[in-house]
C-alpha positions, 0 to 999 in steps of 0.5 A: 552524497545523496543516496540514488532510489534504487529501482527494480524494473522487470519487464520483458520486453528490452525496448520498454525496460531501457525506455523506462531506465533511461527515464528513471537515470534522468530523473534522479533514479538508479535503476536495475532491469531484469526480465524474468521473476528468476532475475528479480529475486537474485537482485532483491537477495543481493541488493534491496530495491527502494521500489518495485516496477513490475510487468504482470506478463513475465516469462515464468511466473507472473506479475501477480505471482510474483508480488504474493510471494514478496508480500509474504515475506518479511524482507519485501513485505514493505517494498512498494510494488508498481504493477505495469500492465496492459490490462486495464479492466477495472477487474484486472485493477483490482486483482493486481492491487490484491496480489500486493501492489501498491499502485497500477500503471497501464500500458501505454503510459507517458514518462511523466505519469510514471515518475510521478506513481514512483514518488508517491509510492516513495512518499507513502513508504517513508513514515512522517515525522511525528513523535506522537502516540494514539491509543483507542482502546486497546490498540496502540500507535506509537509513531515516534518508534513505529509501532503498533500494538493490542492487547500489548501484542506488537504487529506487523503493519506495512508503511501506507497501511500505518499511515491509514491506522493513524489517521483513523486513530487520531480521528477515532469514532469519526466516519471518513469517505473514501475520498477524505482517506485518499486525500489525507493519506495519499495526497496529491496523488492524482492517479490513485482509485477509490477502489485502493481505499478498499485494498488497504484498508482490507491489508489492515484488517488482515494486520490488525488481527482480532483488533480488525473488528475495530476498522468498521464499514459505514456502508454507502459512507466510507470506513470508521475506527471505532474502540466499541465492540461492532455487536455492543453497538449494534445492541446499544442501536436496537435498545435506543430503536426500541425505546 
């Protein structure tokens, strides 16, 4: 038997919380409800969800207090988190994304937008099955066990974060638009922002360590990888200047 996705809701308000339950129980998925950060945690320590749906205004901590926390640990650092909101400043956007959330939903939202953010962010957290590995420089992906080293030093890399290193890998020295990277990387996913590119693309620098110098910024163009040193580059552009 086909195992259900289990989904965390915690939400504080009930009227919402079993709306969005039913929806998900209807549409193949097995939720839990909780309405406070407390509650969460207990559920998360017995049981691991498959993804995260959760209110940034929560009795207690909030949202994005709450999302940090879970980033930092090991356990919940790959569970994708939903931020469910009402706030819809592109601002707001942008601190929930930074406090950890893979996407953003505003309230009010219809049944089928969230369901299908759900299983977008299910899609990007299952790895695709390919066997191959990548090296550009020192830095290598070996997709076929999930791992990623430099300088023979295994990191830690989150699932949409992998995806994103290995797209840049396989296309090394190339520069790809904001735009390329969310239809590469995230697909159909119609409701994903430009402004999610930066995010991940800051959550790899942060994982990468001192191999992040590698992911550069194209300003006004979009991101690249590159095996050159930034400052080698730099140096070797102001002789070809000079000459």
């Amino acid at each position: 038997m086909k195992k259900l996705p289990r989904v965390l809701v915690v939400e504080d308000e009930p009227s919402i919380a079993e709306l969005i339950a039913v929806n998900l129980r209807h549409n193949g998925f097995a939720p839990t409800v909780v309405f406070d950060g407390q509650a969460a945690q207990r559920e998360i320590d017995a049981v691991l969800p498959d993804v995260i749906l959760l209110d940034w205004m929560l009795p207690g901590e909030s949202g994005a207090v709450l999302a940090r926390q879970w980033r930092k640990h090991e356990r919940t650092r790959t569970v994708p988190i939903l931020m469910l909101t009402a706030r819809s400043d592109e601002s707001d956007k942008v601190q929930g994304l930074d406090a950890g959330a893979d996407d953003y939903i505003t309230k009010p939202f219809s049944t089928q937008e969230l369901l299908a953010r759900i299983r977008a962010v299910l899609r990007r957290r299952a790895p695709e099955v390919v066997n191959d590995s990548v090296q550009v420089g020192e830095l290598v992906l070996d997709a076929a066990t999930y791992r990623v080293s430099f300088q023979g030093q295994e990191l830690k890399v989150g699932p949409t974060e992998f995806k994103l290193l290995h797209y840049l890998m396989k296309h090394a020295e190339r520069v790809h638009t904001r735009g390329t990277l969310l239809d590469r990387i995230w697909g159909d996913h119609v409701f994903i922002e430009e402004r999610t590119v930066d995010v991940h693309v800051k959550r790899l620098r942060e994982s990468l360590g001192e191999a992040a110098v590698m992911v550069e910024t194209v300003r006004g163009a979009g991101y690249r990888l590159t095996a050159q040193n930034p400052s080698a580059r730099t140096a070797q552009n102001s002789r070809v200047g000079a000459a």
